[in-house]
C-alpha positions as CSV (number, residue, x, y, z in Angstrom):
1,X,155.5,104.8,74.9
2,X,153.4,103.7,72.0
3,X,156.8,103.9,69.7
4,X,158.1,101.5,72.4
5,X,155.4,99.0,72.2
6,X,155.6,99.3,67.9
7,X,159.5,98.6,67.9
8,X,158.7,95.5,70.2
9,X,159.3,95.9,74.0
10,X,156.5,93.5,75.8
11,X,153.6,94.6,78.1
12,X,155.3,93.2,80.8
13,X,157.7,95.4,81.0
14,X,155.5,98.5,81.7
15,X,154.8,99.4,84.7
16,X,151.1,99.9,86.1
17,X,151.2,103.8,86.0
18,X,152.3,103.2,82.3
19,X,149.7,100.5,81.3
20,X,147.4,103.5,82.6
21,X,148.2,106.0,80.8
22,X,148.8,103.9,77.2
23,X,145.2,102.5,78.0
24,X,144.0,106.5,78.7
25,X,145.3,107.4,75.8
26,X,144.1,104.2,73.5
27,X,140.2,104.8,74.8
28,X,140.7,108.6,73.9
29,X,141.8,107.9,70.5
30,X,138.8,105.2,70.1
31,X,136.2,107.9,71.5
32,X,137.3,110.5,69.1
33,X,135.7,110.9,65.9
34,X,138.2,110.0,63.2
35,X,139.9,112.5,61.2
36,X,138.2,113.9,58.3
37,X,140.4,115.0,55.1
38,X,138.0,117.8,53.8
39,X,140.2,118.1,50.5
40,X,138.4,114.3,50.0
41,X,134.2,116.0,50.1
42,X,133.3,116.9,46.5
43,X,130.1,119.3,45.9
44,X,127.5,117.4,44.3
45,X,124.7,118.6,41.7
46,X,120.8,118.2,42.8
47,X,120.9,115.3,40.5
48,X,123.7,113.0,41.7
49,X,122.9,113.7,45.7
50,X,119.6,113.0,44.8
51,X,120.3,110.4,43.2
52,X,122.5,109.1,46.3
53,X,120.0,109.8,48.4
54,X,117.5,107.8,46.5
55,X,114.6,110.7,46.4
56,X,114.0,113.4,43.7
57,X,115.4,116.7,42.9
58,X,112.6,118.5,44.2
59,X,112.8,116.6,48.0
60,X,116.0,118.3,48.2
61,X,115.1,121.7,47.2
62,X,112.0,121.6,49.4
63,X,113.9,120.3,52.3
64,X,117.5,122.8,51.4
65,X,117.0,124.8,54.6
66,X,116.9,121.7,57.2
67,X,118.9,119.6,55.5
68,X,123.0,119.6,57.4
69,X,125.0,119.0,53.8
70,X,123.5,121.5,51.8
71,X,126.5,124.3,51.0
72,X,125.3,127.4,49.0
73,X,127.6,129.4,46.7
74,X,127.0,132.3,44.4
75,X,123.5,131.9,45.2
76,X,123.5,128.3,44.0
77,X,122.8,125.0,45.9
78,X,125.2,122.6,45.9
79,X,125.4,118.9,48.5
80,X,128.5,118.2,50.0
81,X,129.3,114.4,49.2
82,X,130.5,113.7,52.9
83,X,127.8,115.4,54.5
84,X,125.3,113.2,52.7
85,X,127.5,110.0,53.8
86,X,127.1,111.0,57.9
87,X,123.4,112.0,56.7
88,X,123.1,108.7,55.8
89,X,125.2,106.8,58.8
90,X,122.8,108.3,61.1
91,X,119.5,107.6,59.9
92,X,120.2,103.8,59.1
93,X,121.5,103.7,62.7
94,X,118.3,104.6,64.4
């Protein structure tokens, strides 16, 4: 149906139970949270998430436990790049 509409057949021409269920599936698509390409999040060092984050190495150690990007390997801490972007996104939309 979509295909339809991209290779040009008009609005008009669908019929009401079809308007429905392109409209369905339009408000489904805008509701869910867009894709994420994982291959694209880079591990950051203290320095350059703190940096990011605009506070001080030590903020970020004190805070490793509660904060939702921190990702530890080999028993050292690391800050996933994308978790500090959503981080981010949701405090400056309070």
């Amino acid at each position: 149906m979509i295909d339809d509409l991209i290779a040009g057949a008009a609005l008009d021409a669908l019929s009401d139970a079809q308007l429905a269920a392109l409209l369905a599936r339009i408000a489904a698509r805008l509701a869910a949270p867009p894709a994420q390409n994982l291959s694209d999040d880079r591990l950051l060092e203290a320095d350059d998430a703190a940096a990011r984050l605009g506070v001080g190495r030590s903020w970020l150690y004190r805070r490793s436990k509660l904060l939702p990007f921190v990702v530890r390997l080999d028993g050292k801490i690391r800050f996933s790049s994308r978790g500090i972007d959503r981080f981010i996104a949701a405090k400056t939309r309070r």
